[in-house]
C-alpha positions as CSV (number, residue, x, y, z in Angstrom):
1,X,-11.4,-3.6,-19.3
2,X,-12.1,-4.8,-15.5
3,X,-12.1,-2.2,-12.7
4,X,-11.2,-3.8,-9.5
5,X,-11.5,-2.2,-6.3
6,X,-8.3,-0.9,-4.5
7,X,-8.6,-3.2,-1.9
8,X,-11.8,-2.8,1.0
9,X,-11.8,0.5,-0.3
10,X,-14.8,1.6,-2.9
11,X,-12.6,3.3,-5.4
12,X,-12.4,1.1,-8.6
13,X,-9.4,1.0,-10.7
14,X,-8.7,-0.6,-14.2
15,X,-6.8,-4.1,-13.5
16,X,-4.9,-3.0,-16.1
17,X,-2.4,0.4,-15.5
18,X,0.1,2.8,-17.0
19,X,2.9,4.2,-15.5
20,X,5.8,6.8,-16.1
21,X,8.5,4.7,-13.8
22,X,12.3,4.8,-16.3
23,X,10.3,5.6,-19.8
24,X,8.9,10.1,-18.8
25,X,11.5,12.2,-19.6
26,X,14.3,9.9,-20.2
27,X,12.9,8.0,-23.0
28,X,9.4,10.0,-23.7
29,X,8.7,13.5,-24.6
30,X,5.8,15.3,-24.1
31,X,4.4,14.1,-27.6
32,X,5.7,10.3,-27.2
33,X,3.9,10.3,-23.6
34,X,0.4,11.9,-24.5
35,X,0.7,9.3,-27.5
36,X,0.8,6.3,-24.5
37,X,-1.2,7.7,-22.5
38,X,-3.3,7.8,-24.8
39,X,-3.4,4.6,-26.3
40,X,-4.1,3.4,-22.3
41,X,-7.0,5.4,-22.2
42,X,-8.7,4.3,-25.1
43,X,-8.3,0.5,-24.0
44,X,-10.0,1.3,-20.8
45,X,-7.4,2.3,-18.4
46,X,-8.5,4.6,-15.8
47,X,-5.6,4.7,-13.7
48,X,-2.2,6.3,-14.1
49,X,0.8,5.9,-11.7
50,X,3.4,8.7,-11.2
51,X,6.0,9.9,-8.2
52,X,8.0,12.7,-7.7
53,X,11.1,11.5,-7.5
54,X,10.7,9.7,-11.5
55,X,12.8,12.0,-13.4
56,X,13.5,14.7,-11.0
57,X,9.7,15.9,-10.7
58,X,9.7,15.8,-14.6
59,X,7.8,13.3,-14.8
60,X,5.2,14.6,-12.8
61,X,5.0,17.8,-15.1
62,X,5.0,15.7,-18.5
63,X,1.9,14.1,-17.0
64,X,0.1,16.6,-15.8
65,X,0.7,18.4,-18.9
66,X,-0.5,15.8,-21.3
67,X,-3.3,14.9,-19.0
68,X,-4.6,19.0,-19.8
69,X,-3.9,18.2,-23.6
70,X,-6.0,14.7,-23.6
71,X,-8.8,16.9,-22.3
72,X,-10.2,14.1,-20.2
73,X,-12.6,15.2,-16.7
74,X,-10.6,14.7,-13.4
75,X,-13.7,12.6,-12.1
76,X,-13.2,9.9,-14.9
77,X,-9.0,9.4,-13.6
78,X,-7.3,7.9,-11.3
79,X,-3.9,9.3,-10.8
80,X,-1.2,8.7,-7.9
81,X,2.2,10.0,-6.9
82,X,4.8,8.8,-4.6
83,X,6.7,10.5,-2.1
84,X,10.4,10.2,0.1
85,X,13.2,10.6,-1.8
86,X,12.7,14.0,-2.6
87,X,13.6,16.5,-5.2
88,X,15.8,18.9,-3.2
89,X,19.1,18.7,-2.0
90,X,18.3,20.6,1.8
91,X,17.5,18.9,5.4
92,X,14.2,17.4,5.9
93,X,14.1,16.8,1.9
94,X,16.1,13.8,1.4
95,X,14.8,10.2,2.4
96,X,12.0,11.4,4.7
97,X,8.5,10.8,5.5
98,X,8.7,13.7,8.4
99,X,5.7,15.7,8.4
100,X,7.6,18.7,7.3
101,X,8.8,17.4,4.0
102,X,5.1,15.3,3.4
103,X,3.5,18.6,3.5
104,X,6.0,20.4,0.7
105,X,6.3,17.4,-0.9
106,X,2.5,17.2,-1.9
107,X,1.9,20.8,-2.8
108,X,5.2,20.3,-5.2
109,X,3.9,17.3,-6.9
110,X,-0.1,18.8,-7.1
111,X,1.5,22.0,-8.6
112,X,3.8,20.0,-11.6
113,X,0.8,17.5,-12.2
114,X,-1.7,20.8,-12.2
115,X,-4.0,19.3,-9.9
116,X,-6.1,20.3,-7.0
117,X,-5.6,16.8,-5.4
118,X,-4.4,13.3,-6.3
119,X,-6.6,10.1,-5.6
120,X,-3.4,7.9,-4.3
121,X,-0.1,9.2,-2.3
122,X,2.1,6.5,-1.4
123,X,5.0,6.8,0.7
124,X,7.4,5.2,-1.0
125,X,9.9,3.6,1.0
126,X,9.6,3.5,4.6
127,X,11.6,5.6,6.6
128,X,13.3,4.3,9.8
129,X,14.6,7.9,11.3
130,X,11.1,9.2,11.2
131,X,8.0,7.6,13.9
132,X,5.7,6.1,12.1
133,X,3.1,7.9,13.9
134,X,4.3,11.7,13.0
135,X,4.2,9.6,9.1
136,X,0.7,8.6,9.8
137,X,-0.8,11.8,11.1
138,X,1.3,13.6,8.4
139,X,-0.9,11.4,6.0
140,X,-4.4,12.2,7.5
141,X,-3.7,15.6,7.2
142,X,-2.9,15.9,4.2
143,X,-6.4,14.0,3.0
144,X,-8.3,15.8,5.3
145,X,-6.8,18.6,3.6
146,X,-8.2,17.5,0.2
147,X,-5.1,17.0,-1.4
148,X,-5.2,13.2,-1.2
149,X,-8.0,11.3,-1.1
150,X,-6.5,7.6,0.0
151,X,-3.0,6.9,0.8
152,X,-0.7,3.6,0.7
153,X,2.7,2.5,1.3
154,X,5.4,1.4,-1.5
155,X,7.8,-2.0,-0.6
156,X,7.1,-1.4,3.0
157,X,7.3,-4.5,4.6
158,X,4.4,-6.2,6.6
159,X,5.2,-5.0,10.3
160,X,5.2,-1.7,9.0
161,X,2.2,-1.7,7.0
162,X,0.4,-3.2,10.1
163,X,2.6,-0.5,12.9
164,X,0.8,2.2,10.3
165,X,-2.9,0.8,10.1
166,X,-2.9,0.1,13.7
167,X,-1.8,3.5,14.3
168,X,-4.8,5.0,12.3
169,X,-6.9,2.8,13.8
170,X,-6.1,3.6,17.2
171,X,-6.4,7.4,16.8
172,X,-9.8,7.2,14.5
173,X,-7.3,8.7,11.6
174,X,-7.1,7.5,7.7
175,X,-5.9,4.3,7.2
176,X,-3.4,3.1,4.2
177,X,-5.3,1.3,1.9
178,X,-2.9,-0.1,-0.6
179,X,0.7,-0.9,-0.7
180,X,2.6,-1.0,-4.3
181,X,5.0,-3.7,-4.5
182,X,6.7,-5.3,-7.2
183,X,5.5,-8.6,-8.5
184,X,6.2,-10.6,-11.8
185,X,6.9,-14.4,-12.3
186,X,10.1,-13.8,-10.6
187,X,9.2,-11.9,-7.6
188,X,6.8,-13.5,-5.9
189,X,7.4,-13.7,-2.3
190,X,6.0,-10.7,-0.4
191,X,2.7,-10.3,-2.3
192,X,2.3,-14.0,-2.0
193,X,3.6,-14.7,1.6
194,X,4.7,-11.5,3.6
195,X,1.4,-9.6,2.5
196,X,-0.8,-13.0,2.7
197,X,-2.5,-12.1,6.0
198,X,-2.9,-8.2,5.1
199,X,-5.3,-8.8,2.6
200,X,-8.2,-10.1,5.2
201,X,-6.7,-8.9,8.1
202,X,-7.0,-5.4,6.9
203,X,-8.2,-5.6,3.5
204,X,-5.1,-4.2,2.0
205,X,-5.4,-3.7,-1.9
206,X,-2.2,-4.0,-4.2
207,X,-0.9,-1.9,-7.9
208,X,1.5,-3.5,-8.7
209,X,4.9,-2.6,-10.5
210,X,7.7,-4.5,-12.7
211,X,5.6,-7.0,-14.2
212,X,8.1,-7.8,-16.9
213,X,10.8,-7.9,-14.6
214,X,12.0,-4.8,-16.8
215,X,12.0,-6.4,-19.6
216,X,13.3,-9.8,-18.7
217,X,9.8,-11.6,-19.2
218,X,9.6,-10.5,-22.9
219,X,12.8,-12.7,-23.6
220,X,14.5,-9.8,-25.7
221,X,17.6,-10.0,-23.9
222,X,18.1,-13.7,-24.1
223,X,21.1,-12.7,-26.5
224,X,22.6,-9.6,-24.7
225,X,20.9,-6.3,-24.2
226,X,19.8,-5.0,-27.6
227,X,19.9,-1.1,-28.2
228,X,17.7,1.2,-27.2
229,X,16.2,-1.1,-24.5
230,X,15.9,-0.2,-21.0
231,X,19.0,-2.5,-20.2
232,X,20.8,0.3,-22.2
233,X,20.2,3.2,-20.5
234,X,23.4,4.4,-18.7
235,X,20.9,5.3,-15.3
236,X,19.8,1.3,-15.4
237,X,23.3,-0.2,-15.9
238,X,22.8,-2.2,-12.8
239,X,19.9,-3.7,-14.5
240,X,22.0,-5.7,-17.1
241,X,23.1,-8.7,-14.9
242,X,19.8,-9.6,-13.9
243,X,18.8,-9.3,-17.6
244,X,21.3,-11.2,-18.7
245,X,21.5,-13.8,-16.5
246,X,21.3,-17.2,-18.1
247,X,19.2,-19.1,-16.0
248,X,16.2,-16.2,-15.8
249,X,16.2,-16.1,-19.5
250,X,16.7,-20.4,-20.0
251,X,12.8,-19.8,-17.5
252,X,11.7,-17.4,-20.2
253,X,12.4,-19.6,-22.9
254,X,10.5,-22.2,-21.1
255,X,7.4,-19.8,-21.2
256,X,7.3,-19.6,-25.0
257,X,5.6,-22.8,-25.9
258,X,2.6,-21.9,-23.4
259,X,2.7,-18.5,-24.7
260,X,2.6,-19.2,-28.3
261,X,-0.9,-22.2,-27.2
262,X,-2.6,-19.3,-25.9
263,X,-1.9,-17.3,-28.9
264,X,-0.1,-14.1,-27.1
265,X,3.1,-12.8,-26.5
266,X,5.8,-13.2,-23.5
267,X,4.8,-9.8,-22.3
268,X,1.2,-10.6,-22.5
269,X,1.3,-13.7,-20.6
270,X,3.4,-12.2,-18.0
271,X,1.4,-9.6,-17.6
272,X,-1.8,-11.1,-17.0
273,X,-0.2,-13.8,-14.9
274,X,0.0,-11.0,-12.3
275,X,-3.8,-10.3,-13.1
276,X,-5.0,-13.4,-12.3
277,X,-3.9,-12.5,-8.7
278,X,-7.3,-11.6,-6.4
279,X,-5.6,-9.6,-4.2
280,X,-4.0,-7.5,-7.2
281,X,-6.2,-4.4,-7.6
282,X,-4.1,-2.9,-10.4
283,X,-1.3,-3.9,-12.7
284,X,0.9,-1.0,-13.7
285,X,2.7,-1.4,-17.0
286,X,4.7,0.8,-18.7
287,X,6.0,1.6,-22.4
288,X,8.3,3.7,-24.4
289,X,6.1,3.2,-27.3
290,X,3.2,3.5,-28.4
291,X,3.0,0.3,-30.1
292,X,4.0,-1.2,-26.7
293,X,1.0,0.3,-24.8
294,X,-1.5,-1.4,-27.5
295,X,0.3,-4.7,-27.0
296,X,0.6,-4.8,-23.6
297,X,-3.3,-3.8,-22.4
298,X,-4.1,-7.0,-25.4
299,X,-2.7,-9.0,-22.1
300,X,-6.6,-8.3,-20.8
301,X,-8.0,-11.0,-23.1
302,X,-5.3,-13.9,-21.9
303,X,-6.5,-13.5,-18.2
304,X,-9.3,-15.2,-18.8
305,X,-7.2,-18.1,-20.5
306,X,-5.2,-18.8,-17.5
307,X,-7.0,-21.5,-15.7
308,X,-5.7,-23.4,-12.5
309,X,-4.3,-26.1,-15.2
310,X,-2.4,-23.3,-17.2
311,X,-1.1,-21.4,-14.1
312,X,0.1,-24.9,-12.8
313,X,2.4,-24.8,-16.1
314,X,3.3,-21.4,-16.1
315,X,4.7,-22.1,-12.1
316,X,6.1,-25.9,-13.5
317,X,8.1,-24.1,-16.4
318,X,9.3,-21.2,-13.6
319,X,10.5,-23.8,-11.5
């Protein structure tokens, strides 16, 4: 396994990632999740991605759980949550980064995850009814409280990653470090264009999500969405027409000669497609089993196969 670091930052973080986004809760148990979480460890993972809202908090607690099952130290993990949409159905709880919520929010998600602190918070949307300063401040506090120790933004776009930093910056408080986008062989734009003068200007790091465009890139729904799939879950109906769509899946198929050259899977290649990304810190991938885990981190040995000449295919069969 690599460990990259999160941006200008000096914390180091396995390029490779697992998350609990769709799969905690709704498709794992506690026994199906310490079994993935697991199999991530043992191929070198360090770093696992979480948020309140997944699951209604459950998610959170299934973690946090398993993580005082696997018996691992807290100084050999990385572990992050995200925060806005909330858990509760009161004022101030609901689509918010206001201070008030930020500071219930975090001792809610530290008390499911049984944790004195978590390395990454991320806001996870922005939030246009709340001044990104009282956000900002909000976010220092809470890490010079010790119950953060960096924080980041989720699909906030590049004005207001910049409004934040800048804000920090002026008033000598803790900047965000990392934003977590989504980014696969489909999406493409805002980590390669929005974000593209972030990364120097202010040395903005990147854990990404979606690489298999939920499932599109492994090319199992190029006849319809089979059962048991993510597609199938009543929550991700709204999933299926992208899944489905014929011309995304006629690209996939155009993927399967390079993949089966280099020897490795749809998944695989899309996944470390996203890897060979410098300004990607992280790659979160996610699995409902744990067969899926063992095959998806075996996308670490094709990142070193994808050379200018094979990335030049990979965007010529996209195309």
């Amino acid at each position: 396994m690599e460990y990259r670091n999160l941006g200008r930052s000096g914390l180091q973080v396995s390029v490779l990632s697992f998350g609990s986004w769709v799969t905690f809760d709704t498709q794992l148990d506690d026994s199906l999740a310490h079994g993935c979480m697991e199999a991530a460890w043992e191929a070198g993972c360090n770093f696992f991605d979480n948020a309140e809202a997944y699951a209604g908090g459950e998610s959170e607690a299934i973690m946090g759980r398993v993580l005082q099952q696997m018996g691992i130290g807290r100084h050999e993990y990385v572990i992050s949550t995200k925060v806005y949409w909330g858990i509760h159905d009161n004022p101030n709880m609901r689509n918010t980064l206001n201070r008030k919520y930020l500071m219930h929010a975090i001792d809610g998600s530290l008390e499911r995850l049984q944790l004195d602190f978590v390395d990454l918070l991320y806001c996870h949307r922005a939030d246009p009814d709340t001044p990104i300063e009282e956000t900002v401040f909000a976010m220092h506090d809470i890490i010079t409280q010790g119950k953060a120790l960096y924080w980041g933004t989720s699909e906030w776009t590049a004005d207001e990653i910049r409004a934040a930093w800048e804000i920090a910056e002026r008033h000598h408080l803790h900047k965000p470090v990392v934003e977590q986008p989504q980014y696969n062989l489909f999406d493409r734009r805002r980590v390669e264009q929005e974000y593209a003068r972030l990364y120097e200007d202010i040395g903005l790091g990147l854990t990404t999500w979606s690489p298999l465009k939920s499932g599109l890139l492994t090319g199992k729904y190029a006849d319809g969405v089979p059962e048991g799939s993510r597609g199938a879950l009543a929550a991700y109906d709204w999933l299926q027409g992208t899944l489905t769509d014929a011309q995304a899946n006629a690209q996939v198929a155009n993927l399967k000669p390079i993949a089966e050259e280099l020897g490795c899977t749809l998944a695989q290649l899309a996944i470390a497609w996203c890897a060979t990304n410098p300004n990607v810190s992280s790659v979160i991938t996610g699995a409902s089993k744990v067969e899926q885990v063992t095959q998806n981190f075996a996308a670490f040995d094709v990142i070193a196969k994808l050379d200018e000449d094979m990335l030049d295919r990979i965007n010529a069969a996209m195309s």
